[in-house]
N, C-alpha and C positions, 0 to 999 in steps of 0.2 A: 306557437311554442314559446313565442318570449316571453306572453300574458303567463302563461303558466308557469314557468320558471319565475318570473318576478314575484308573483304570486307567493310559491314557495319561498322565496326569499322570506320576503316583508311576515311572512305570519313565525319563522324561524321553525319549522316545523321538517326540513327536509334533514336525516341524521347522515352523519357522515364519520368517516374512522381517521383515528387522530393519523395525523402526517407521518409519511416514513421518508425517511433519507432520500432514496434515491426513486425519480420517478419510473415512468414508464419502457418496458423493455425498449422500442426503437428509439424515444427520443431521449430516457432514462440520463439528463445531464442535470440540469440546472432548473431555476424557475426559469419557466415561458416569458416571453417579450409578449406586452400587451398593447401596445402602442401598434397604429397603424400609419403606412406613408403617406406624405402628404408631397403633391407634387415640386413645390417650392424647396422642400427640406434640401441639405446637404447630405450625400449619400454615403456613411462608412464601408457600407462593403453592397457589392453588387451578386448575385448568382446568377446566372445564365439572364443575364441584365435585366433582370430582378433587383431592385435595389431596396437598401434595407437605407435607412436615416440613420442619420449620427446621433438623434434622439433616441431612438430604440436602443441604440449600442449604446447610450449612455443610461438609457434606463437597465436595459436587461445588467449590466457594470454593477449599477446597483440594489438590484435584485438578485446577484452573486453575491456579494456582498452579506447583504442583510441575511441573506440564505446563510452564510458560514458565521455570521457574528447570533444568529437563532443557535444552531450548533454547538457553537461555544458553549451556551448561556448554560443549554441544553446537559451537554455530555463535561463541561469543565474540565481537568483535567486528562481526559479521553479524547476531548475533539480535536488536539491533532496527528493521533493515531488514525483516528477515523477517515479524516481528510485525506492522508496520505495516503490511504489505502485502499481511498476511491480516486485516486490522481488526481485530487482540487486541490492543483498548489500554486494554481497563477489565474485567480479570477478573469484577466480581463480574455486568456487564451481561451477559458471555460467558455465564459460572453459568446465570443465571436464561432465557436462550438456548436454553442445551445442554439444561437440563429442561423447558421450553418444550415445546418442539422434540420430545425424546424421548417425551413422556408424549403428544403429539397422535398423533403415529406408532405409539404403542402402543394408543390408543383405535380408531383408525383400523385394524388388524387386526383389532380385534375385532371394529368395526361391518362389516366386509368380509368378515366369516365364513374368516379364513386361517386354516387348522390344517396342523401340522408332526407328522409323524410322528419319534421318536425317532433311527430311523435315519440319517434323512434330515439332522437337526444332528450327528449323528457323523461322518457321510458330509463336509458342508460344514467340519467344523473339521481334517477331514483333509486339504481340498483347501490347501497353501501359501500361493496365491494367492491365494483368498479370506479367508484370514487377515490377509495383508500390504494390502489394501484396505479390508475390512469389521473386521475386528477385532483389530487392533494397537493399536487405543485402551485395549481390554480388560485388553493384557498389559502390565506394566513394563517398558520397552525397556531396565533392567540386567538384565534374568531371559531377556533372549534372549543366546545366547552367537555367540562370531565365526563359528560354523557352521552359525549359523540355530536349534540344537535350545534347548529350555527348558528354564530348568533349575528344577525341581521346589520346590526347598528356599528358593529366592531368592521365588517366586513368592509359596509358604505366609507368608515371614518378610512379604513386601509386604501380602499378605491379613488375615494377624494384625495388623502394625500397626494399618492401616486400618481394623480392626473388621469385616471381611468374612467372613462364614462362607463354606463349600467349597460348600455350597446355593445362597447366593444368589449365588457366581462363575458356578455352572453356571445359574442364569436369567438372569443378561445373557446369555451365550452364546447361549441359545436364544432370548429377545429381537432379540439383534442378526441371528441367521439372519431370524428373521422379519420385522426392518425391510429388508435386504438385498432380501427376496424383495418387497414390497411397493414400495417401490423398484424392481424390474426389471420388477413389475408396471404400475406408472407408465406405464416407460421404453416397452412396450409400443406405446403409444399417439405416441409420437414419430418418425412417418415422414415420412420427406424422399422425396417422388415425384421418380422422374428427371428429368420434363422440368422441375423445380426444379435441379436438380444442371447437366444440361446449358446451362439459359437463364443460372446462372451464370459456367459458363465462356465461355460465347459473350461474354458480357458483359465478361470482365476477358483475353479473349483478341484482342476485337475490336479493330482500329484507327477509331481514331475522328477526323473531324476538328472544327474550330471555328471559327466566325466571333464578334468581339465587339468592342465599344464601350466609350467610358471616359466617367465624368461626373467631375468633379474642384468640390469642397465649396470649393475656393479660388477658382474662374472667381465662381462666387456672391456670396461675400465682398468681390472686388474689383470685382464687379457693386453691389451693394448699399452699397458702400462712397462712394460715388460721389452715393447719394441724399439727399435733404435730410430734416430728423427737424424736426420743429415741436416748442417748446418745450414746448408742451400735450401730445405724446405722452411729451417725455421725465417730464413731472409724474407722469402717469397711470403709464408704466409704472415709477416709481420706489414710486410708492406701493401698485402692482397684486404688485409683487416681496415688497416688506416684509410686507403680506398675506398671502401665501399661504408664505411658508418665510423671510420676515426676511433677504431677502438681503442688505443692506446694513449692518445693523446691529453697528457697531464691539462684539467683545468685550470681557471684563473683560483688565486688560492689568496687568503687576505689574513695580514695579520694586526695586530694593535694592541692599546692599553685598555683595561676594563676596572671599574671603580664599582663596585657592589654595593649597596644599601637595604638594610634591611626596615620593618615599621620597627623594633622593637626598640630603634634606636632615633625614633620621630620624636617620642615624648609624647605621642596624640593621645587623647581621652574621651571617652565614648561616656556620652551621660545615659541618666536611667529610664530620660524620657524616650533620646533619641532608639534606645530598646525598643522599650514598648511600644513608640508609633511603628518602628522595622516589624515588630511582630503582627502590630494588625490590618499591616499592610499586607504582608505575605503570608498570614498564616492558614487560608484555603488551598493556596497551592504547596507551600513549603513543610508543614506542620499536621498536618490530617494524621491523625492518632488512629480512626479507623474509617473508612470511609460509609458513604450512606447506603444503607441494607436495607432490601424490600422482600416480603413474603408472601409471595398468593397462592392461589387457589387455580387449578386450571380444567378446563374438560377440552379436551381433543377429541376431533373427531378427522378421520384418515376420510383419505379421496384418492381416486384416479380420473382419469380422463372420463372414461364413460359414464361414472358415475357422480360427477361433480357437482352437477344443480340440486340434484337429489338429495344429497348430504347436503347440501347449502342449506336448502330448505328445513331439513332436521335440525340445523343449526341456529337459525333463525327462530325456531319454536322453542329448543331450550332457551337461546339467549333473553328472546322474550319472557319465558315463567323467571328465568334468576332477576331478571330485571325488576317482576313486580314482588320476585320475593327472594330478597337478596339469602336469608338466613336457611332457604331451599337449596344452596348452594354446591354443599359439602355432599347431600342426597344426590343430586341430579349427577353429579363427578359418577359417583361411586356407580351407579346407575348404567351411563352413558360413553363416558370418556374412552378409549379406546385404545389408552393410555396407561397399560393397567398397574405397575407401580405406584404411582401418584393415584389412580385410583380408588385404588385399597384403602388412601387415605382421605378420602372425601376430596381428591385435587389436590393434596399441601402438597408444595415445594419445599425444601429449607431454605431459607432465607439465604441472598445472592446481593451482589454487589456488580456493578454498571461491568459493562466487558465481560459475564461472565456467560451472558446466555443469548440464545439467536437475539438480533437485534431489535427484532420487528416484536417481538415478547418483552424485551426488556424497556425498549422506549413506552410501550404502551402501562406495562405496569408499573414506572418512573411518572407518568402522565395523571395516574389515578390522582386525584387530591384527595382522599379521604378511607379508611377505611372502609372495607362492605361494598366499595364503590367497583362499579364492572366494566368491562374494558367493551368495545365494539368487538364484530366477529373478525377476526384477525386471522389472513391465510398464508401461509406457509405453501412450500412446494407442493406436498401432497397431503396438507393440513389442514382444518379450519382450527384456530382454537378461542376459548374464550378465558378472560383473564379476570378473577376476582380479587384486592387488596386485601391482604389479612390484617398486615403490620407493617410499619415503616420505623425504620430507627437513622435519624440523621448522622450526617459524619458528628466524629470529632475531634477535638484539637490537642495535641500534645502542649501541656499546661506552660509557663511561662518559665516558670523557677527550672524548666528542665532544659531547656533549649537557650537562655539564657545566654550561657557562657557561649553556646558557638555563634548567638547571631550581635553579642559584642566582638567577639574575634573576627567575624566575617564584616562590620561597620569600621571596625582598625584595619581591615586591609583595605577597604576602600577609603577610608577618610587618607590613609598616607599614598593610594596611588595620585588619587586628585591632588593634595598640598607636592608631593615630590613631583607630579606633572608639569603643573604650573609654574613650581620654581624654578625646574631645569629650563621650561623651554624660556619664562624670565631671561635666566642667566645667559643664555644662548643669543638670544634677539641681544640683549642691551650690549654683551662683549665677547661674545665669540667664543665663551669658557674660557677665557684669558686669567679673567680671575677666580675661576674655580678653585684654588686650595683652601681657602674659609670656608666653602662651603663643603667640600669634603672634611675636613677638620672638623667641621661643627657637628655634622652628620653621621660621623663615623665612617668613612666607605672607604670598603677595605680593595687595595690595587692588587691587578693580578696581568698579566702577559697573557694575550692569547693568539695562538698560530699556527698557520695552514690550514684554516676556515676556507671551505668551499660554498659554494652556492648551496641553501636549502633551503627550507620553511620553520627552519626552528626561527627563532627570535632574533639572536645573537646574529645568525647567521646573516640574513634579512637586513638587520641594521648596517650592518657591517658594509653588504653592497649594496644599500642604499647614497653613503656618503661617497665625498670626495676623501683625494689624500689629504688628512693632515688637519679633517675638521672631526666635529664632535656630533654625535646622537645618544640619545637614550630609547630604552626598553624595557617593559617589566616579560620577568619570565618566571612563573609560578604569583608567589608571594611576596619576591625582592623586585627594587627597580635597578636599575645597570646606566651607568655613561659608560662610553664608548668614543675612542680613537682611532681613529683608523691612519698606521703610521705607514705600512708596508703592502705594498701590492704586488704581485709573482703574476704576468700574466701569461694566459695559455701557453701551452707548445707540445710539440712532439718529440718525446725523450729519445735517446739512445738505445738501441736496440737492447745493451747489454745491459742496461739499468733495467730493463723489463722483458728481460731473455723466461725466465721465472716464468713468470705468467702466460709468456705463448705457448711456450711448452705444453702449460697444463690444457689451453686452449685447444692445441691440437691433437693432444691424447683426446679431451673430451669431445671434441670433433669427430677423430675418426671411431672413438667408440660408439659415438650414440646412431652413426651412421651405418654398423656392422650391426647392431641394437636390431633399428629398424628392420635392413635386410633381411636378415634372418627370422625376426616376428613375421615379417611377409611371406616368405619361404614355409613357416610351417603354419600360418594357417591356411596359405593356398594347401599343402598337403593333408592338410586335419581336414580342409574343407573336401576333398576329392576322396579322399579315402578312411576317414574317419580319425577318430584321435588317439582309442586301444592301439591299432594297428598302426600307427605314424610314429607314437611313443616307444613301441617294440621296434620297428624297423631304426629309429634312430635314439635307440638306447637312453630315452627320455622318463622320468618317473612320471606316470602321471594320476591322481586323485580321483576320487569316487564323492559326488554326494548324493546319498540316498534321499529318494523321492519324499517331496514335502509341496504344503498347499500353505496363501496367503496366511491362511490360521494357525498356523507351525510358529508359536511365538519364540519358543525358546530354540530350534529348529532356524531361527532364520539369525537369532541373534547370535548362535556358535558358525554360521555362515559368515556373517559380517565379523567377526573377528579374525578371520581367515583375510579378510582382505578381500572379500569379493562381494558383489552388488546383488542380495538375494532377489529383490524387486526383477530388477534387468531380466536374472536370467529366468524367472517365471515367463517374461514376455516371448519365451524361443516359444515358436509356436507347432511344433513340426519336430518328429524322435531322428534326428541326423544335423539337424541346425544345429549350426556353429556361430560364434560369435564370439568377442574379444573387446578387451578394454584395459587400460593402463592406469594403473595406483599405486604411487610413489613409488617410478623406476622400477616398476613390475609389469611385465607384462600377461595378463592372462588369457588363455584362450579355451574356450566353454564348449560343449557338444551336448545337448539335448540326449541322452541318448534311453529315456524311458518315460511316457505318459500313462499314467491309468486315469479316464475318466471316472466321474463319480457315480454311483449306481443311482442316487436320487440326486436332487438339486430342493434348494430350501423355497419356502414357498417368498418367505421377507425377503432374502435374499434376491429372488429371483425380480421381485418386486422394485426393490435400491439399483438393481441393474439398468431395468427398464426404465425407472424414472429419473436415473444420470445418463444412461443413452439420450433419450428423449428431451432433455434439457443439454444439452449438448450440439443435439441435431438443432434446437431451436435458437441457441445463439448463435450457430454454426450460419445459420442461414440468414435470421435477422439483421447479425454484424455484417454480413456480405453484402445484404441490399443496400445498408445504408453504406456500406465501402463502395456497391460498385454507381449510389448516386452521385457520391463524391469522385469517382472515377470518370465518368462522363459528364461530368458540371466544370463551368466555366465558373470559378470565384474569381473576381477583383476584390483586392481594396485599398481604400483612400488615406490619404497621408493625415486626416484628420481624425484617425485614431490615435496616432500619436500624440496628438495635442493632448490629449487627457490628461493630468496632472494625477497617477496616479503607480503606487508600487506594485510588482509583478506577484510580491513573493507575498503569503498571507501569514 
């Protein structure tokens, strides 16, 4: 098996589909760790004492890394939407993840007794498709070229850097065949029975209708508002408050001198170079006038489970003839795609910009270098598709003379934070701003008094208790900088009752109103629930509302719902003509009764189809997530203080 993979290597003949984000469903993290232990090494993390080397962790560190600085390069301004959104925001947490992760997945073959015939990983590194899923983690997406094939020499120089022998390339390979395979093992066990698939369509097809009632947290308020408070409760509950969380209790409070400065009174001067290098520093992130626009061509072809190798194979045979005749391209759409919009047009899209389409279409159509040029078969949920360049138009940049004026504005705010930085903290170290009135003088900075500053995060605030009594700091806060005295300190206490009579008052009107609130929300939907909500509203002389029956597709129907104040989604979900249910939206309380279903006389056939294949994808992370939560559940992880030695930042 290895002659033959080598084999395929060295002649560059084996194709493969350019890399996607994220790999494979179980281990779906990071790039793999290619390094294997060595008994001598020093061990960063152990798993069921299994130990992994502080090489590995150091390597897989920087194959996180390189994985999110590709990304960058990749998606520019996008990549750290993308990042965040797949939760890589602390490489080294990812690291210790990814090997986690892999080394349970690799115990977990063994203790399952899975063995892999040689063939059988030549056979899967030949299939495209299972490369472009399962093991595009493996390859360097610069060693794939814009035709899908690898190239051989890119691959070795990647290998060699990285300290990998051609050995240990080819057992992740056979590795990853066999996490793949224990994974569909899994998957296995994830069936969605039909009258599961059908009760949900009945449910999000059915028109439903509702009866409901309003309680309002205000009627209470100006209920209770009204009642008389004995001066012995106000005692008690001032002291009952201070007790349990010090409600009343005045904080420390700070006051002092403040000297304001503004740039406009620096005299600074921003030349016309220091412009133009700011601008061609920043002007792919700061200045992008439009961004870069791609338009292809695509044929889609739809799958489901049963029938998925079959359409592969159709896929396979168109992708082949557009390959050898790219200008067949637009024919074969119209032809075949299944897609039928775009195929009316021979496959044209309108031309799209990064973020705007599934992601696994737009990296591959960003990927193309060259017009006419075709993408590998690329699969989607229940897609295969293929991707042709029509046209590329690069960003570009909003011109100089236009942007000018703000990015000298924006070099004057930074040229005076740096010179007014350096001077104050100067003046500060050499005398204690003893003689600060020249330098105010010179500078213009206009004095003001400021007091009964409490603790916060503003600026002012911040500075203020950072000092002692009686010394000096500065702050900038927007686009001025600030000194700061701090002359008076007020420290905490616990006032007088009758300085803050006021406010308990209101405390215990809104006390006992919101607790008579509650009450009585309990009281009537225990009785809405027992006996209905018509009847609960007649017997306690309650109004209560109708809305007539509507289904998810009721667009304008659900949007005169939501103006009401109520959650049209939620109450779709009563499932049952008597179900009751309730929910609170600013100081309202509502309470919902089901009380009319008409199912639907047919069901749509797509529809029926986007049900099936979001059950079904559902059921399968439902269960894959679990295996690998309940290895991590039953595993024994250590690890060593020699992770921390790494010299390196959390955040990316």
């Amino acid at each position: 098996m290895i002659n033959v993979m080598r084999s395929r290597l060295k002649d560059g003949g084996m194709t493969y589909i350019v890399w996607i984000a994220i790999g494979s469903m179980l281990l779906g993290y990071m790039v793999p760790v290619f390094f294997k232990q060595k008994g001598s090494e020093p061990w960063a993390i152990r798993v069921n004492n299994a130990p992994i080397s502080y090489k590995t962790f150091d390597a897989e560190l920087a194959a996180t890394r390189e994985y999110i600085a590709l990304l960058r390069a990749q998606y520019g301004q996008f990549a750290d939407y993308i990042l965040y959104n797949a939760g890589i925001t602390d490489p080294r947490s990812m690291a210790f993840r990814t090997l986690v992760t892999q080394e349970l997945a690799k115990q977990a073959l063994a203790h399952n007794g899975l063995t892999l015939h040689p063939d059988y990983i030549t056979h899967k590194m030949s299939d495209a498709l299972f490369v472009q899923q399962y093991a595009s983690d493996i390859i360097p997406p610069h060693s794939i070229a814009a035709d899908g094939t690898l190239d051989s020499k890119i691959l070795r120089n990647y290998l060699q850097r990285r300290g990998i022998s051609m050995y240990v390339f080819e057992q992740k390979i056979a590795e990853k065949v066999g996490t793949w395979l224990l994974s569909h093992a899994v998957d296995l066990f994830a069936y969605t029975p039909d009258y599961v698939i059908r009760h949900t369509l009945i449910q999000q097809q059915s028109k439903k209708g509702f009866s409901y009632v309003t309680i309002s947290y205000k009627d209470f308020m100006a209920k209770e508002q009204q009642q008389k408070i004995s001066d012995q409760e106000i005692k008690d509950f001032f002291a009952q408050e201070n007790n349990r969380i010090k409600r009343y209790e005045i904080p420390e409070k700070r006051s002092g001198t403040q000297w304001e400065f503004t740039p406009d009174r620096y005299g600074i001067i921003i030349d016309d170079h220091a412009i133009e290098a700011y601008y061609e520093q920043h002007k792919t992130k700061e200045y992008i006038a439009s961004p870069a626009t791609i338009q292809i061509r695509q044929i889609v072809l739809n799958f489901n489970t049963s029938n998925r190798a079959c359409i592969y194979n159709k896929a396979q045979e168109l992708h082949n003839t557009v390959v050898q005749k790219p200008d067949m391209f637009a024919t074969v759409a119209r032809t075949h795609s299944d897609e039928t919009e775009s195929a009316k047009k021979g496959g044209l899209l309108d031309p799209f910009v990064r973020g705007s389409k599934d992601k696994i279409i737009e990296r591959a159509s960003f990927s193309l270098q060259e017009d006419n040029a075709i993408s590998p078969i690329l699969e989607l949920p229940d897609q295969f598709v293929i991707v042709q360049r029509v046209a590329k138009e690069s960003q570009t940049y909003k011109p100089l003379k236009e942007v000018r004026a703000a990015i000298e504005k924006q070099l004057y705010i930074m040229a005076f934070k740096d010179t007014f930085n350096k001077e104050v903290e100067e003046l500060i170290k050499s005398s204690g701003f003893t003689d600060s009135h020249a330098f105010i003088k010179q500078h213009n900075g206009t004095k003001k008094s400021v007091t009964d500053i409490v603790a916060s995060k503003k600026p002012l605030a911040k500075s203020l208790f950072a000092l002692p009594q009686g010394a000096y700091g500065f702050y900038f806060d927007g686009d001025n900088g600030y000194i700061i005295r701090l002359d008076i300190i007020e420290p905490q206490h616990m006032p007088e009752l009758a300085t803050v009579e006021k406010m308990v008052l209101q405390d215990i009107v809104a006390k006992r109103a919101r607790e008579a609130f509650e009450k009585e929300g309990n009281r009537l939907y225990g009785l809405m629930h027992t006996i209905g909500i018509q009847k609960a509203a007649a017997d306690e002389k309650i109004t209560f509302h109708t809305i007539n029956p509507y289904t998810t597709q009721d667009t304008d129907r659900i949007k005169d719902i939501k103006a009401k104040g109520l959650d049209p989604m939620a109450l779709l979900k009563l499932e049952h003509t008597g179900s009751v249910t309730r929910f609170q939206e600013h100081d309202i309380l509502y309470i919902v009764q089901c009380i009319s279903i008409e199912e639907p006389t047919s069901i749509d056939s797509q529809e029926q189809k986007n049900v099936e294949n979001s059950l079904k994808q559902q059921q399968l992370s439902l269960f894959s997530n679990g295996y690998v939560a309940s290895l991590y559940r039953d595993a024994t992880i250590e690890t060593s203080d020699i992770i921390d030695i790494l010299e390196e930042e959390n955040t990316i």
